[in-house]
C-alpha positions in Angstrom: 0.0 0.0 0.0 1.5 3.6 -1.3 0.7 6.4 0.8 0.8 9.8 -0.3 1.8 12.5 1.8 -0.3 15.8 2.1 1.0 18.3 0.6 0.0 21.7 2.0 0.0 24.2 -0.7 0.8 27.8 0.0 -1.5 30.0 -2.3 -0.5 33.5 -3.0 -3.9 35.1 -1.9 -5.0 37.6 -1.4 -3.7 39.3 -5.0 -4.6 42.6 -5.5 -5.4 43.3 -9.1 -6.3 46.2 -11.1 -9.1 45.9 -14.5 -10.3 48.9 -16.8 -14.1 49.2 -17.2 -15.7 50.6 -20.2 -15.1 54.0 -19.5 -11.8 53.6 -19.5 -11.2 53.9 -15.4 -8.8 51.5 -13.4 -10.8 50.0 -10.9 -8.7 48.0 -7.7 -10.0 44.7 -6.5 -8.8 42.3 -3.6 -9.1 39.0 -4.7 -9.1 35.6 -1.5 -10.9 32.9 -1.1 -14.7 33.1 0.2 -14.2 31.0 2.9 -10.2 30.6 4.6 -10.6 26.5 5.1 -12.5 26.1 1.5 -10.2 26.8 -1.6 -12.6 26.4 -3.9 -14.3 29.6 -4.1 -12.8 32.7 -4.6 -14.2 36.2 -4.1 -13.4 40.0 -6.2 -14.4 42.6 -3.9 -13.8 46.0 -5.7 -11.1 48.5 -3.5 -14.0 51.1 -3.1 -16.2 52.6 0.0 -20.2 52.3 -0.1 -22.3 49.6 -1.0 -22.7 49.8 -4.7 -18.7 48.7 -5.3 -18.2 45.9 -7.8 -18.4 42.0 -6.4 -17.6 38.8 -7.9 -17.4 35.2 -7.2 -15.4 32.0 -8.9 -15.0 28.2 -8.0 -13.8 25.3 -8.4 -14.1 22.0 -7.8 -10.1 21.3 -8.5 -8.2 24.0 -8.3 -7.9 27.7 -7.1 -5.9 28.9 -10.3 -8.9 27.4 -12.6 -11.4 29.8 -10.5 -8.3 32.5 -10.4 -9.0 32.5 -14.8 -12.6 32.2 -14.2 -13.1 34.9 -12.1 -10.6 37.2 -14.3 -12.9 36.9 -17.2 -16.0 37.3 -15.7 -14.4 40.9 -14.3 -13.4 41.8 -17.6 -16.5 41.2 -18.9 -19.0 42.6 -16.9 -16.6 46.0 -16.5 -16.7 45.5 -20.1 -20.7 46.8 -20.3 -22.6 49.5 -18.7 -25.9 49.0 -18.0 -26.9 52.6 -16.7 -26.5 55.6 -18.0 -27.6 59.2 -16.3 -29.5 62.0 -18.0 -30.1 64.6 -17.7 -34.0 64.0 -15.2 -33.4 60.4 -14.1 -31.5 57.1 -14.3 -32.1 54.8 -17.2 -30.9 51.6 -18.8 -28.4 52.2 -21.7 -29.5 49.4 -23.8 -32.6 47.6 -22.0 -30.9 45.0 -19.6 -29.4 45.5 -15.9 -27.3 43.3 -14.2 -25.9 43.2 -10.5 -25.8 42.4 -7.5 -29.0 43.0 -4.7 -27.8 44.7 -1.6 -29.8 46.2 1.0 -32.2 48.4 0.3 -31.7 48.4 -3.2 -28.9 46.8 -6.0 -25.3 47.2 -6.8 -24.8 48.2 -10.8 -21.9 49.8 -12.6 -19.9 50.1 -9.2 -22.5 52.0 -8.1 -26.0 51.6 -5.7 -29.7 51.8 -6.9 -32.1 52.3 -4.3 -35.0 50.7 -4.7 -36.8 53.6 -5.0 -34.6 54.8 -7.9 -34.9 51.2 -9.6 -38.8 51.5 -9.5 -38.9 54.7 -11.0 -36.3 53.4 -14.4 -38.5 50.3 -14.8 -41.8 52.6 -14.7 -40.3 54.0 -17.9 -40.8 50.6 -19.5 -44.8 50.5 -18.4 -46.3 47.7 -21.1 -43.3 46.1 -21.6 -42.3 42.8 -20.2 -39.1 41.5 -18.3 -37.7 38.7 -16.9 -35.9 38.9 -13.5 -33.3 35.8 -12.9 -31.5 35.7 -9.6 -28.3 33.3 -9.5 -25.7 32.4 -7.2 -22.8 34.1 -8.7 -20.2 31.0 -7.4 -22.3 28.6 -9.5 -21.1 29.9 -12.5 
């Protein structure tokens, strides 16, 4: 009977890394794993104050470097759109979808927060259209 010994891996998190969103700003992020014990899932969270900062999640089931490219592409993609665009009266949707994150007392889009106050009142621009609202674990990716 072979026995293998346990190798105990030393992972270089957290990394701090910096991506370009579509305007064309460097935006920071601390990348570690969700959970210390679990290297399977890894977590983005955007260098920024307030609740609307960017988040994003990655995993796993083999190795930490396979999330690591996961997770890198799914930053550069989503900095990649904008989904809201300011006018002059109100907030609206730049090309008819939003994606983000749902925080307390409203959602997380573009790096920024959209109270749910200020999301009713861009949606009540589309009145007689219809949607489709799909919420997802971002780690099951």
């Amino acid at each position: 009977m072979i026995q293998q010994a346990s190798q105990e891996v030393d992972y270089p998190f957290p990394l701090r890394e910096s991506f370009v969103d579509c305007c064309g700003h460097t935006r920071d992020f601390v990348i570690d794993f969700t959970r210390s014990d679990d290297h399977r899932f890894l977590h983005a969270v955007e260098v920024a104050e307030g609740p609307g900062r960017f988040e994003f999640e990655a995993m796993s089931e083999s190795d930490p470097y396979l999330a690591l490219g996961h997770l890198r592409q799914t930053i550069r993609r989503e900095l990649a759109t904008r989904y809201l665009q300011t006018g002059a009266e109100r907030l609206a949707l730049s090309h008819d979808v939003l994606k983000g994150r749902v925080g307390y007392g409203g959602v997380a889009a573009d790096g920024r927060f959209v109270s749910f106050d200020e999301l009713v009142e861009l949606i009540q621009t589309y009145e007689g259209f219809h949607f489709s609202i799909q919420i997802f674990d971002p780690s099951a990716l």
